[in-house]
N, C-alpha and C positions, 0 to 999 in steps of 0.2 A: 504494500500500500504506500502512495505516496505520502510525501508529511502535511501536504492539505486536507488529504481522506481521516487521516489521525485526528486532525484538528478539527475538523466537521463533526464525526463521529467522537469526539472525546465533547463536543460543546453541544451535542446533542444530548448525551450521557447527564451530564449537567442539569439540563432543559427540565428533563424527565423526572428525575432527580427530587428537584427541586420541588416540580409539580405535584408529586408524590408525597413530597410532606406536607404540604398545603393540603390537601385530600387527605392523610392520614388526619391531621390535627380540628380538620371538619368535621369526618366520622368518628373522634375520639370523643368531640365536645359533647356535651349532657345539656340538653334542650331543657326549659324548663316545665313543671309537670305542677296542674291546679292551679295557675295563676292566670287572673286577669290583670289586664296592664290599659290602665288609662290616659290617653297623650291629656295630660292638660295645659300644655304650653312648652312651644321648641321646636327648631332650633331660634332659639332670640339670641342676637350678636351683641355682645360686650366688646367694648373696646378694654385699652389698659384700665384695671380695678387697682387701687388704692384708697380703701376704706377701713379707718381705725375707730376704735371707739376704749378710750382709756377712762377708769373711775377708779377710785381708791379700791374698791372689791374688785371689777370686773376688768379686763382687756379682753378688744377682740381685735385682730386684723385677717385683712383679705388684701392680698396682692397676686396680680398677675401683669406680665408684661406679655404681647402682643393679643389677638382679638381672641377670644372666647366665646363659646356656647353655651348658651343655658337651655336645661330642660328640665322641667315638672310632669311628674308621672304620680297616677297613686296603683297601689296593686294592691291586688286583694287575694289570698292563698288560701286556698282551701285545706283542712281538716287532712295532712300526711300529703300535701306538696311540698315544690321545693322550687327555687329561681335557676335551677341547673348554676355547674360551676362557670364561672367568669370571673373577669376584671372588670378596670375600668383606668380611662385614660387620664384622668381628673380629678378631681372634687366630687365626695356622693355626700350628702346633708340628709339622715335617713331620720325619721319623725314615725314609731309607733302609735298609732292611733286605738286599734283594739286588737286583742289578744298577744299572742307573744311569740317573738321571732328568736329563734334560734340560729345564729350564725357559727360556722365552721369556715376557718383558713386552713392551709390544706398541711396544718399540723392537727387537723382534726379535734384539736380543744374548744370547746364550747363555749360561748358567749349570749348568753341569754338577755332579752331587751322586750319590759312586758310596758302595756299599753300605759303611753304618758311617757315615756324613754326617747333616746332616739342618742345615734353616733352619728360619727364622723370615717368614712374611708377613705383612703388614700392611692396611688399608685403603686406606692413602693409596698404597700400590702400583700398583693399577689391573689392568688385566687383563691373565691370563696364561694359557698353558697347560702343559702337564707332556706331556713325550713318550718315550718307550721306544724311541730310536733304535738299541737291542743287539738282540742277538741271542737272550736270556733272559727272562725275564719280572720286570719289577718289580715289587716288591712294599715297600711304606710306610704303613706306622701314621701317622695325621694326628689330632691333638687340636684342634678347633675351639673357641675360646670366643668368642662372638658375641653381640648385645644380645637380652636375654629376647624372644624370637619371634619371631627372626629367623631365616632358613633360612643352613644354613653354607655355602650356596654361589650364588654371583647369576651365571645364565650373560648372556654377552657376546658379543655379534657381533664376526667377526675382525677385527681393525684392518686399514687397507689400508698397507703398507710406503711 
């Protein structure tokens, strides 16, 4: 074979390759299961955010530099669903409303968050999921802010324990 035939077929190898883990990492992901999911607002474009708010008890700051997305979702889980495993590219502001959401990071320790609770995720979190281990259904208003075009949510294949 010539060394162009190598090179075509060594950059096809590649191609395939590639495409293949994209495809593996699609059919690994965990879709979510019981959940309704309500767009209530998004994508809305934020420019740079710099807002503080300092009191003797309290600080808060939000800073971003270049544009951002915002979005509001509320979801409602049913009775032994789950949000399947993900990330997210951004800022999630999670608000319990009723019953109680059990979160797992894929060290699989439990973080429980019953209604009137709510966290904060981050990027550097890594993947998790949300489960409705009650008997009621949960339901959570979630604020995403995420980089301009980014989707507010990256699903993730399950971690193996």
């Amino acid at each position: 074979m010539t060394k162009m035939k190598w090179k075509l077929m060594l950059a096809g190898v590649f191609v395939a390759c590639a495409f293949g883990a994209m495809a593996l990492r699609v059919a690994w992901a965990t879709p979510p299961e019981g959940v309704t999911t309500i767009a209530i607002a998004g994508p809305v474009t934020f420019g740079d955010i710099h807002a503080m708010t300092l009191d003797s008890d309290y600080t808060a700051l939000v800073k971003t530099r270049g544009q951002s997305d915002g979005y509001v979702r509320y979801l409602k889980i049913a009775p032994g669903g789950d949000t399947g495993w993900h990330s997210h590219p951004g800022l999630v502001f999670a608000l319990v409303q009723s019953g109680t959401l059990t979160l797992y990071h894929d060290d699989f320790v439990a973080e429980v968050y019953a209604a009137g609770t709510g966290f904060v995720e981050q990027p550097g979190d890594g993947a998790h999921i949300a489960v409705n281990e009650g008997d009621t259904t949960l339901e959570l208003a979630v604020f995403f802010l995420v980089p301009k075009g980014a989707a507010p949510r990256i699903d993730e294949p399950a971690p193996v324990p």
